[in-house]
N, C-alpha and C positions, 0 to 999 in steps of 0.2 A: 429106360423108357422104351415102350413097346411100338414099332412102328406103326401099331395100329392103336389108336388111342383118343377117346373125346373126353372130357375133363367136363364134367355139369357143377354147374354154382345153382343155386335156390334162393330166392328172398320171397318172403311170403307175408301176407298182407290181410287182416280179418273185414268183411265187409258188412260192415253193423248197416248199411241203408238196406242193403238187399237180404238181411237176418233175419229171423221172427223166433225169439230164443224161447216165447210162450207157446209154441207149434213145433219145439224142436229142430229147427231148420237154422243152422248155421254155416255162410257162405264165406267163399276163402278163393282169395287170388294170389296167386304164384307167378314169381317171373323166372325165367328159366335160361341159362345162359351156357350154349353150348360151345365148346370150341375144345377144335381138331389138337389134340398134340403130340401127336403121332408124325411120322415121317410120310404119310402117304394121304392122296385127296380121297375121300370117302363120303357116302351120302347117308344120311337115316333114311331108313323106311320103312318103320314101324315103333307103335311104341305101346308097351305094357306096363298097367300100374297096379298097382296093392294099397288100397285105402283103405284106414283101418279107425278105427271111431274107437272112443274111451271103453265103451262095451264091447271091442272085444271084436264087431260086427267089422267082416272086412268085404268089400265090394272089388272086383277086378273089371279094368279096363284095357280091353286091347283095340286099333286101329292102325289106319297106316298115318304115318308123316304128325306131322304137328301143326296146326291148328291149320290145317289146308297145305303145309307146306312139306316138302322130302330136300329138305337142306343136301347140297354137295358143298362140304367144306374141304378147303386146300391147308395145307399144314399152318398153323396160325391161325385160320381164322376162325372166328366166333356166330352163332345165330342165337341170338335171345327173342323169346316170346311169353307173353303173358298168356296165363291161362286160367279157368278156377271149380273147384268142386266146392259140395255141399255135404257138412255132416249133422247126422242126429244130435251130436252132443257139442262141447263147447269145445273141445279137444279131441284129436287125432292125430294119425301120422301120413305119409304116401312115402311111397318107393317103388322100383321101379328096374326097367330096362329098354333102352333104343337097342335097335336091330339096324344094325350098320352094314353097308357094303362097301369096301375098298375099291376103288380106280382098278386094281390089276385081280379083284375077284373073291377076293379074300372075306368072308362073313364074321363077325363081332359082335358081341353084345355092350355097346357100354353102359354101365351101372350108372344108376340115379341113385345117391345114398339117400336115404331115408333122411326123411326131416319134418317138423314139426308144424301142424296147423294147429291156433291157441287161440283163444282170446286172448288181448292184450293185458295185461299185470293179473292174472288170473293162475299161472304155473308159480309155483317156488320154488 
């Protein structure tokens, strides 16, 4: 284990009210649950993504913090937030990176793994 370490979980969620799949526009909610498991308190304060649509077509998003917020997490703890993009097609991916600062200065990138926006019983 690296003293410097945040650990992201994903659960994601297709949102057929705010969709209009005959204009191409399909909406998607993510919750996102961070937490520190590293030896040392550290804060996000940025974050970049890679969203990528079934064509292929990938959009990048950078800013700071999450959704208003630059979490200072201490070893253990966790900060979950919802959040949500919109794609052309009925499937894509996101991925990604937080830009972390450690308590004693130290800079990090922790990895968001790639994971899946779908319609629901639509992948085999």
């Amino acid at each position: 284990m690296s003293k410097y370490e945040f650990k992201v979980s994903v659960v994601t969620q297709y949102l057929e009210e705010q969709s209009n799949p005959d204009k191409a526009h399909f909406v998607f909610a993510y919750t996102i649950t961070i937490k520190n498991t590293g030896d040392i308190p550290a804060q996000l304060i940025s974050r970049h993504w890679i969203i990528t649509d079934a064509n292929n077509k990938t959009h990048e998003v950078q800013g700071l913090g999450v959704v208003g917020h630059q979490p200072l997490l201490k070893p253990g703890e966790a900060f979950e937030y919802t959040s949500g993009s919109s794609l052309e097609t009925p499937h894509g991916t996101m991925q990604g990176t937080y830009f972390c600062v450690a308590e004693d200065g130290h800079k990090f990138d922790a990895l968001i793994p790639e994971f899946v926006l779908s319609l629901p019983r639509t992948l085999h």
